[in-house]
C-alpha positions as CSV (number, residue, x, y, z in Angstrom):
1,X,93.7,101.2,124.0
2,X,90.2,101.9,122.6
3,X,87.6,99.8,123.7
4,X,85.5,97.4,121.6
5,X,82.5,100.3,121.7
6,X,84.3,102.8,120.2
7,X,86.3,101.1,117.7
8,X,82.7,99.6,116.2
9,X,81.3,103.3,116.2
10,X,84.1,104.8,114.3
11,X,83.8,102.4,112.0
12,X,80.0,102.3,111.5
13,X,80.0,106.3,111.2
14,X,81.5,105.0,107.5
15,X,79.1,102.4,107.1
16,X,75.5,103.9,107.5
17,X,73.9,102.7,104.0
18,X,73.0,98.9,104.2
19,X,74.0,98.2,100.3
20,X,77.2,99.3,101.6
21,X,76.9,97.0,104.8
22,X,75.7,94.2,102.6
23,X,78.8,94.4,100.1
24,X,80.9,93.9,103.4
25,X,79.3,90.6,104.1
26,X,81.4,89.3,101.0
27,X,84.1,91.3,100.7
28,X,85.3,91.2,103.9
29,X,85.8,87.7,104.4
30,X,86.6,87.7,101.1
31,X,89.8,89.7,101.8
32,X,90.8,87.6,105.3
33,X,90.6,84.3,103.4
34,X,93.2,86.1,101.0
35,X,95.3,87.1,103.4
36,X,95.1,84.4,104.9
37,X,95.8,82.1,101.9
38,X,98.9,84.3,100.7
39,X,100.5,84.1,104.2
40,X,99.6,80.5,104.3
41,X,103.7,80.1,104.1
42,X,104.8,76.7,106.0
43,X,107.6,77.9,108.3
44,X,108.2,74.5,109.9
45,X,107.3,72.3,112.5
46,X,106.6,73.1,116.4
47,X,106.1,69.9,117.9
48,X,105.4,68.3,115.2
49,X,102.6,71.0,114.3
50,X,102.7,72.3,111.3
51,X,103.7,76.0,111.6
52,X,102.6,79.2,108.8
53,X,102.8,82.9,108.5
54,X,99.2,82.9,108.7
55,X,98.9,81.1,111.6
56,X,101.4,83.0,113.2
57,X,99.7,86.4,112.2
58,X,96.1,84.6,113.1
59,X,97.9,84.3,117.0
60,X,98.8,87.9,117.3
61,X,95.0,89.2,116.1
62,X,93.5,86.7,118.4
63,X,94.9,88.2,121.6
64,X,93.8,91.7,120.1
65,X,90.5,90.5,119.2
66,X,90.2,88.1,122.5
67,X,91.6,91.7,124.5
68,X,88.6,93.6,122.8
69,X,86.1,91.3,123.8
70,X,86.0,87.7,124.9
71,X,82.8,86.7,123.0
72,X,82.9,88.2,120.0
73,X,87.1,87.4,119.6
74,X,86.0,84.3,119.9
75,X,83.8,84.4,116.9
76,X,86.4,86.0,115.0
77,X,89.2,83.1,115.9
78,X,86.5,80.5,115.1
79,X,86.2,82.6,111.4
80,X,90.0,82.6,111.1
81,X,90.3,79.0,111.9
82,X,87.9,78.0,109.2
83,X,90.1,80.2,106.6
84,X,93.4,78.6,107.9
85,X,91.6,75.5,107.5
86,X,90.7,76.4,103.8
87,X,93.7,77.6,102.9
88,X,95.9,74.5,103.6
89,X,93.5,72.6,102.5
90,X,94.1,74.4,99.1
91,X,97.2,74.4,99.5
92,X,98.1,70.9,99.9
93,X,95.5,70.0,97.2
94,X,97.3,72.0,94.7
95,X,100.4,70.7,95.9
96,X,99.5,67.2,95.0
97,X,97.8,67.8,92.0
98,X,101.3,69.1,91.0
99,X,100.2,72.9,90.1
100,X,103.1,75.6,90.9
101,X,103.2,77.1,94.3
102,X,102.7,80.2,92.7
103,X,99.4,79.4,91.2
104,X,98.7,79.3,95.2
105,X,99.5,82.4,96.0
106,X,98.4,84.0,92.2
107,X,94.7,82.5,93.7
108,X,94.9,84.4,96.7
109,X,95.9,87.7,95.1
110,X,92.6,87.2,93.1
111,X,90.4,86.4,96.0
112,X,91.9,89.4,97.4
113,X,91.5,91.7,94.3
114,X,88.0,90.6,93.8
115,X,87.0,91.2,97.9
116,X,88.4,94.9,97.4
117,X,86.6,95.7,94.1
118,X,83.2,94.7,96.5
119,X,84.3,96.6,98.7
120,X,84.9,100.1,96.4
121,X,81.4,99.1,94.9
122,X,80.1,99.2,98.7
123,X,81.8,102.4,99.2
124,X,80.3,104.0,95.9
125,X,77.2,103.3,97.3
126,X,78.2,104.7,100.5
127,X,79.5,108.0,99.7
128,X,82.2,107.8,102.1
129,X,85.7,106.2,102.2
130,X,86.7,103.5,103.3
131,X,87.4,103.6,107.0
132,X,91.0,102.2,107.3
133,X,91.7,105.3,105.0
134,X,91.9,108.0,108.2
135,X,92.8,104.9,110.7
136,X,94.6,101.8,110.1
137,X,93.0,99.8,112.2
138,X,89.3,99.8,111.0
139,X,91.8,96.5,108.7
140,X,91.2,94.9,111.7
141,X,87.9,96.2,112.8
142,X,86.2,96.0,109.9
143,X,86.5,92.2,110.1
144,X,85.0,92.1,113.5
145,X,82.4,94.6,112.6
146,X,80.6,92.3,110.2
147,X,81.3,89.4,112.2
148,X,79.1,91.4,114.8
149,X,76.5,92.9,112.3
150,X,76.4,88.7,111.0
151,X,75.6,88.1,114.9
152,X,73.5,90.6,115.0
153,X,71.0,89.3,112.7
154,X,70.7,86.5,114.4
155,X,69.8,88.1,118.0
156,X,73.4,88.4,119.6
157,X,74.9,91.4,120.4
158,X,71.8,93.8,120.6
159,X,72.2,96.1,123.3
160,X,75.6,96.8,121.6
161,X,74.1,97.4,118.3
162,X,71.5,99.7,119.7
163,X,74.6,101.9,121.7
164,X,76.5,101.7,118.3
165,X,73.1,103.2,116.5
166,X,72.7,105.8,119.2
167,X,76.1,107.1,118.2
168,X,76.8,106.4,114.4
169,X,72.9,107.3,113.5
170,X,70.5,105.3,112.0
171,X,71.0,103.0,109.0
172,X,70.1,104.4,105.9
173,X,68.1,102.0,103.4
């Protein structure tokens, strides 16, 4: 398995240009809220918990994200938390305001649309493809890439920026 360092290089050597980065600060989240919300699909009850999809999936990426690193997959489960949160919150707002399930899920294929079309303009600006395009799992990186460039900015995470710099190159404006 890749460690956490070279994951976040690979995927910064196709996110150099901060327009770019700054178009991944909403379409990112963006696109895990939507995912979120259209595998937000009630599967039951495990003592007496309510039990999704999404929560299911939101287990499995914790341990990967936790295995990566303790600190910052513990960011990113505190991120997809909130978006669980928000989606059965919609969900059971919509629900009893007596719309059709399917307007749910119709919701959360246009959150997701609209996060992806940010994203394209981001790449545009960029010059490069998208990173999951030559490895599947910058889908899971990217999300943990923000979350770390969002830490960043606020003073966390700085000697592994500065290792991720050394490698990927400077940021262009």
């Amino acid at each position: 398995m890749k460690s956490l360092e070279q994951h976040l290089i690979n995927y910064a050597l196709y996110h150099r240009d901060k327009r770019n980065i700054a178009t991944h600060f909403v379409g990112v989240p963006l696109i895990v809220f939507a995912v979120v919300w259209m595998t937000f699909v009630p599967l039951g009850a495990f003592f007496q918990v309510p039990v999704s999809l999404s929560a299911c999936l939101i287990l499995l990426v914790s341990i990967y994200y936790l295995a990566l690193s303790p600190t910052l997959g513990s960011w990113m489960i505190a991120f997809l938390l909130l978006c669980q949160g928000g989606a059965g919150y919609a969900f059971s707002a919509m629900a009893q305001a007596g719309v059709d399930v399917v307007w749910f899920y119709v919701t959360g294929l246009t959150l997701f649309v609209v996060g992806w079309v940010v994203q394209f303009v981001g790449h545009y600006f960029e010059g490069k493809k998208p990173a999951f395009a030559d490895d599947l799992m910058g889908l899971l990186i990217g999300p943990l890439f923000v979350m770390m460039e969002l830490l960043n900015k606020v003073g966390c995470f700085k000697a592994l920026e500065q290792q991720i710099n050394n490698e990927a190159g400077p940021y262009r404006p």
